[in-house]
C-alpha positions, 0 to 999 in steps of 0.5 A, a space after each residue: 085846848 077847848 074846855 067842851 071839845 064834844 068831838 075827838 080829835 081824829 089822827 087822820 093818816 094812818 091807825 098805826 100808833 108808836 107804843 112808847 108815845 102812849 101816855 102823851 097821847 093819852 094825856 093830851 086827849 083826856 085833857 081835850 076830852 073835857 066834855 062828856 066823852 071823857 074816855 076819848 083818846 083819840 090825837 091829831 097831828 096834822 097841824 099845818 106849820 106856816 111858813 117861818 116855822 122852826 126849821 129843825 120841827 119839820 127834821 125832828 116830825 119826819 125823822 120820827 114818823 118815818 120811825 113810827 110808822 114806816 115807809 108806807 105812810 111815810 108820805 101821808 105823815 110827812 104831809 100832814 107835819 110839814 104842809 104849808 097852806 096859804 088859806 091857813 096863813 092868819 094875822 096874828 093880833 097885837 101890833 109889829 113883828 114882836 107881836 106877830 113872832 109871839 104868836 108864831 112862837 105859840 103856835 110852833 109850841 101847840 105843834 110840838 105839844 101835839 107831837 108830844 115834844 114837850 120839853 121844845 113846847 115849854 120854851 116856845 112857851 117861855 119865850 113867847 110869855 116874855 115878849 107878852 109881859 114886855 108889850 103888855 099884850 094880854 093875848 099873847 101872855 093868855 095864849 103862852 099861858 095856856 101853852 104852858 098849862 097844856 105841856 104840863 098836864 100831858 107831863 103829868 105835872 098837874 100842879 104846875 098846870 093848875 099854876 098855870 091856868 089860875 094865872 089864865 083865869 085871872 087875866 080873863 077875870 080881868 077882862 070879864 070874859 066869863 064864857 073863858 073863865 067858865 072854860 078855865 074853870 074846867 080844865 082846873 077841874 080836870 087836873 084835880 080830879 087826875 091828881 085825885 082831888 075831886 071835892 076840889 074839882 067838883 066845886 071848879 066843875 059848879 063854877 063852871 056849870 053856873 056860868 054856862 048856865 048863865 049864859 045858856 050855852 047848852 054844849 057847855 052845861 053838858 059837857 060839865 055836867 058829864 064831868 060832874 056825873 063821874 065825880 059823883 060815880 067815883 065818890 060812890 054816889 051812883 044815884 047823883 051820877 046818873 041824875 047828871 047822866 040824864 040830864 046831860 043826855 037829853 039836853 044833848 038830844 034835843 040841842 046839840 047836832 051830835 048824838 051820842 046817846 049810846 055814850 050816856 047809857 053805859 056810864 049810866 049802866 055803870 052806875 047801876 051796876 055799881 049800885 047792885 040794879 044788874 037788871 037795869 045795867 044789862 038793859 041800858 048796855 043792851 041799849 047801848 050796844 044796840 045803837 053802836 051796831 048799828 053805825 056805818 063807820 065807827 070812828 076810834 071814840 065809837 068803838 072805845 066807848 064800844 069796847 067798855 060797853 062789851 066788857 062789861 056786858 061780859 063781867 056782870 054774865 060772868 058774875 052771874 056764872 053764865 060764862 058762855 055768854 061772857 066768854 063770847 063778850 070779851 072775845 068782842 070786847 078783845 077785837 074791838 080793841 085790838 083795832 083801837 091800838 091802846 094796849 091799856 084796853 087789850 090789858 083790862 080785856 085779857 087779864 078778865 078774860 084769863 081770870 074766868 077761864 081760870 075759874 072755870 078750870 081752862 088752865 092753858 088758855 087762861 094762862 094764855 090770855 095771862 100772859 099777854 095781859 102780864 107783857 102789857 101790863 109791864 110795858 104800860 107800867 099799870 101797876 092795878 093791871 100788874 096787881 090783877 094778872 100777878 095774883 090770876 098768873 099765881 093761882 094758874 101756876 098753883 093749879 098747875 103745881 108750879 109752885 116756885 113759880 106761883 110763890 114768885 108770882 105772888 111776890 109780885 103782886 105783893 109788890 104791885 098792891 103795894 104800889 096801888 096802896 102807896 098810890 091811894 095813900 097818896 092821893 088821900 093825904 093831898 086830899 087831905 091837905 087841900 080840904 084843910 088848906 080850903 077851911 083854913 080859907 074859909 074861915 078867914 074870909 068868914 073873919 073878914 066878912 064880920 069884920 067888914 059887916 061891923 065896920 058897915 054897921 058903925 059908918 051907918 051909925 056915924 051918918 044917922 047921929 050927925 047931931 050929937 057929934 061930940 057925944 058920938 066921937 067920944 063913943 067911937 073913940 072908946 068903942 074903937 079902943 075896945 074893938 082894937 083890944 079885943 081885935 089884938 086878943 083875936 088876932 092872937 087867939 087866932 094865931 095860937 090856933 093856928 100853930 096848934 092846929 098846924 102842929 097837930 095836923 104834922 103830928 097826925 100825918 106823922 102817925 098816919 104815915 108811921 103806922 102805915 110802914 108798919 103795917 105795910 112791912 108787917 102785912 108782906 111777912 103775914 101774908 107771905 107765911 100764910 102763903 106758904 103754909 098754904 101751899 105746903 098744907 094744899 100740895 104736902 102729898 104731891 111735894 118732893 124732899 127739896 121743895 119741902 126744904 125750900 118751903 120751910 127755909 122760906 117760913 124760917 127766913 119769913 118769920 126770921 123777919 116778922 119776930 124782928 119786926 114785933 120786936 122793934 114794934 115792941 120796943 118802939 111802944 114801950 118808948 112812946 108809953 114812958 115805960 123805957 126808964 134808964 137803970 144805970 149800973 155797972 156795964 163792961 162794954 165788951 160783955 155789951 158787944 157779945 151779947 149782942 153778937 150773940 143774939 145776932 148770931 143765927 142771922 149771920 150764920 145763915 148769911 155766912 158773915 163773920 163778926 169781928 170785934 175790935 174793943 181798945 182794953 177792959 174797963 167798966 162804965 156807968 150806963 144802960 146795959 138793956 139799952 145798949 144791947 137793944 141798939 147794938 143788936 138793931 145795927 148788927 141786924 142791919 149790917 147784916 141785911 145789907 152786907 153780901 155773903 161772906 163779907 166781914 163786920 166789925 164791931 168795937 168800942 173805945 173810950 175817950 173824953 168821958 164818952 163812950 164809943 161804939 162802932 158797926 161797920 160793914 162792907 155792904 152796899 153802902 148809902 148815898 149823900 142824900 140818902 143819908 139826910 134821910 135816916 133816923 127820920 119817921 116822916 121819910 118812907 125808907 122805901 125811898 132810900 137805896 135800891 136794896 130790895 132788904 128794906 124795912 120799916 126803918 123802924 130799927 133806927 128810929 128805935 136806937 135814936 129815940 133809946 139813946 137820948 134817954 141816957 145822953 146818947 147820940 147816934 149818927 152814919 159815915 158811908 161810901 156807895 158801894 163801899 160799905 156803912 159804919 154806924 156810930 153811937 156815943 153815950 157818957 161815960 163815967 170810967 170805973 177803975 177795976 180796983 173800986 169793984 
């Protein structure tokens, strides 16, 4: 993969494209993309094989094809996958038929990446590394190297990738090859900046920038330039970005043979538009669209670049509210990419297109349009594109007083912005991450630097006082002992403020990470309820007597939720604050059970579960009754939420060895192995636990373990998926006789 490819690689025989190879598609592209035209999706797949290539490729290539794309290109994809030309057979580098097989087995691999096979690419990788470390042949071990790095980007495993290409980029610093380096530099910033990491990938973009500037390779300054221009837009520093448009753009227009003017206006009208300068945007799209118009025979990059062009022509005239010409633009923006084949481009299109005609009171056909934004939103698996058409598909329904049918359009765009949320959380923290891992460097070479300097500085002191070789010597032995010393009390100064700043770095994402469950499960039951009040207080007058009763049983189940919530939150608080102080006093552990039953009862009820207790006599124990009825209800909750109707709970307790024991047991849907490590942890997001759709916060159970072990207790789950949960708590327990009360 060249890291400043200026022109897509066409897919020569046919415009037909296989939906489910999408993302491979768009993967590899983009990598290939690292010059300016970073929206180029474009593959080829006509590869010739030479001739001892793997036999079972040209099966698998012409099996898949004939799937593909059909009987009537059949013939041109079979030619392109299997076609063995003499005048691209090559003499691979290195010396004997090892050298020569590694090679092959490289080039076998880029066929099977390019026909997105990755998994068959890796091993070609593998085994062509290993005949490269044993021959000691750098060329090999750089190109199975880069195989590597290519598979697993198109995967989506960006930090293997980068693994991969660091190790690339020493073996190129080995060899001063600076123009490779400068292209390894590249490609490591473009896997950062898909992993959401763009400091990261701007300093390896710099890097690069300042090689290919050293070297005056003009294709390259510009290619890295582009990609430092869209850092700086997604940063939101628009002004930076098009200073690097520009000078991009005229380095390209005055020495490289290929002109894309029209790509560097719209990024730059882009930029404008997001600076709030729509006059300027509108005229660099005028310009754009302009020289687009105007090519004979557009290829796949000159019309998605087309495609964003006109769509956001159409977004800033409909912000405008002139709504004809928008209307008009999307319509060409919809064409244009109908004719590309990339359902993500159709999806963007549609869903702005549905939402307009909706505000403009079009119901019928924005929900035409909305619709088919929804199937491909759904099978692209985009959960922005699902967030935007399930929030237009809502109020389309709404409008139309399909309210059932709004409410559960709405669920799904909750959903989907959780999604997004969860994503863009994500990617935060990595940032995170990786800033204080990279100060954490830099601080270490700093010490290091000042360390070197004083060592410099006492050899230069030595060399100029050769005179006095005793006076010196004393005073170098007395000033290294001090050095040493105060080196020591460095050292583990340095080592102190390490652990703490580690320990408080673990601390903040566990606070981070908490209070975002919080307030992603507080926000859903919020804005539920506020949803449907809405609905009820819009449409009373037109509501039947059953759609009222299903609005209200929707607001008591939501707010059910929501006081359940507060509650725990509550609780939780007054823990961290010190202000759970255990009271010990007589407790009797059936009157515990009961009222915890008792407090649970409307949500069995609702559930038409029945609660079954199972107590072994009466006795008396020393404890926290507020305590227990606190953990007790909190698992009478959960059993609850995760049993089916009409099942069965039971609940008891039992004395024995001078500890108290309670039990809740259901016959829900129960929890696997290794989901069961991951209870009563605050650092695991619960959303990754089962496959209910009832989950909570997981806040419930990090409440009982933490009141527990204010009086001695335990906590802790048996389970068979599918078969049920039992939860037990233990407390100690001084047995009372009833004679002594």
């Amino acid at each position: 993969m060249n890291g400043k490819v200026l022109n897509a690689l066409k897919y020569q025989t046919s415009k037909v494209y296989y939906f489910s190879f999408k993302k491979s598609v768009k993967k590899i592209s983009q990598f290939h993309r690292n010059s300016y035209f970073k929206d180029n999706k474009s593959i080829r797949v006509h590869d010739t094989i030479i001739s001892y290539f793997h036999p079972a490729m040209k099966l698998v290539s012409v099996i898949s094809f004939m799937l593909i794309l059909g009987t009537k290109t059949l013939y041109g994809a079979f030619y392109e996958v299997t076609s063995v030309k003499t005048d691209t057979m090559q003499e691979f580098p290195g010396s004997g038929a090892t050298a020569r097989e590694a090679h092959t087995l490289c080039h076998t691999g880029s066929i099977y990446y390019r026909n997105f096979n990755f998994d068959e690419g890796l091993k070609c990788a593998g085994e062509a590394l290993a005949i490269g470390i044993s021959l000691k042949d750098t060329a090999v071990i750089i190109r199975a190297l880069r195989l590597f790095a290519d598979n697993y980007y198109a995967m989506g495993q960006y930090e293997k990738s980068t693994e991969y290409f660091l190790e690339e980029l020493a073996c190129h610093e080995k060899s001063h090859d600076i123009k490779k380096i400068a292209e390894v530099y590249c490609n490591i910033g473009v896997n950062y900046e898909e992993r959401g990491l763009l400091e990261r990938g701007m300093y390896y973009y710099l890097e690069a920038l300042k090689i290919y500037e050293q070297v005056d390779d003009k294709e390259g300054i510009v290619a890295t330039l582009s990609n430092l221009a869209y850092v700086y837009r997604s940063q939101g520093n628009n002004t930076e970005a098009i200073a690097y448009f520009k000078r991009a753009s005229e380095i390209e227009q005055e020495y490289l043979p290929v002109k894309k003017k029209y790509y560097f206006m719209a990024n730059i009208a882009e930029a404008y538009k997001n600076m709030g300068r729509i006059d300027t945007a509108i005229e660099h799209l005028a310009r754009a669209d302009s020289i687009l118009k105007n090519i004979e025979n557009p290829d796949d990059e000159d019309l998605l670049i087309w495609i964003d062009v006109a769509k956001t022509q159409a977004d800033i005239y409909n912000e405008l509210g002139n709504t004809g010409k928008a209307y008009t633009k999307y319509l060409e923006a919809l064409t244009l990419s109908r004719k590309t084949g990339y359902p993500e481009k159709e999806g963007r299109v549609v869903a702005a297109l549905g939402t307009m005609l909706m505000k403009t009171g079009d119901l019928v056909q924005a929900r035409y349009y909305l619709d088919e934004g929804r199937r491909i939103a759904e099978e692209t698996g985009s959960f922005y594109l699902k967030k935007d058409v399930y929030q237009a598909l809502s109020d389309v329904a709404g409008r139309q007083k399909a309210y059932r049918e709004a409410w559960e359009y709405h669920q799904l765009y909750s959903a989907a912005s959780d999604s997004v949320i969860n994503l863009e959380s994500a990617a935060q923290l990595a940032n995170m991450q990786v800033k204080y891992e990279t100060e954490k460097k830099e601080d270490q070479i700093q010490l290091l630097t000042q360390e070197n300097e004083i060592r410099e500085l006492r050899l230069q002191k030595s060399e100029s006082q050769k005179l006095y070789m005793a006076l010196t010597a004393l005073l170098l032995l007395l000033l290294t002992g001090l050095t040493l010393n105060r080196y020591r009390l460095k050292k583990k100064s340095a080592t102190l403020l390490a652990a703490k700043n580690t320990e408080l770095s673990i601390l903040n994402a566990t606070k981070d990470k908490f209070f975002a469950i919080i307030a992603h499960d507080l926000k859903n039951p919020v804005s539920a309820f506020h949803n449907i009040a809405g609905q009820i207080d819009r449409y009373f007058d037109s509501l039947s007597a059953d759609e009222l009763k299903y609005y209200i049983r929707e607001l008591s189940s939501t707010s059910s939720g929501l006081l359940a919530m507060l509650k725990n939150l509550l609780e939780w608080s007054k823990s961290q604050r010190g202000q759970i102080n255990p009271l010990l006093t007589e407790v009797s552990p059936a009157a515990v059970i009961e009222k915890a039953i008792e407090e649970t009862g409307n949500l069995s009820r609702a559930s038409n579960i029945s609660v079954v207790t199972k107590t072994s006599g009466s006795h008396l124990i020393l404890s926290d009754e507020n305590i227990l009825v606190t953990v007790l209800r909190n698992l009478l909750t959960n059993a609850i939420k995760f049993s089916p109707e009409k099942s069965k709970i039971t609940i008891g307790s039992e004395l024995s060895n001078g500890q108290l024991f309670f039990s809740v047991a259901d016959q829900g849907i129960g929890i696997s192995d290794e989901d069961m490590k991951k209870l009563f942890r605050i650092d695991v997001d619960t959303k990754t636990i089962g496959r209910s759709s009832n989950k909570g916060a997981g806040l419930g159970l990090i409440i009982c373990q933490e009141f527990l072990q204010k009086i001695g207790g335990k906590i802790w789950a048996e389970s068979d998926a599918g078969k049920g949960s039992t939860f037990y708590i233990s407390v100690p327990a001084k047995k009372i006789d009833q004679t002594e009360t």
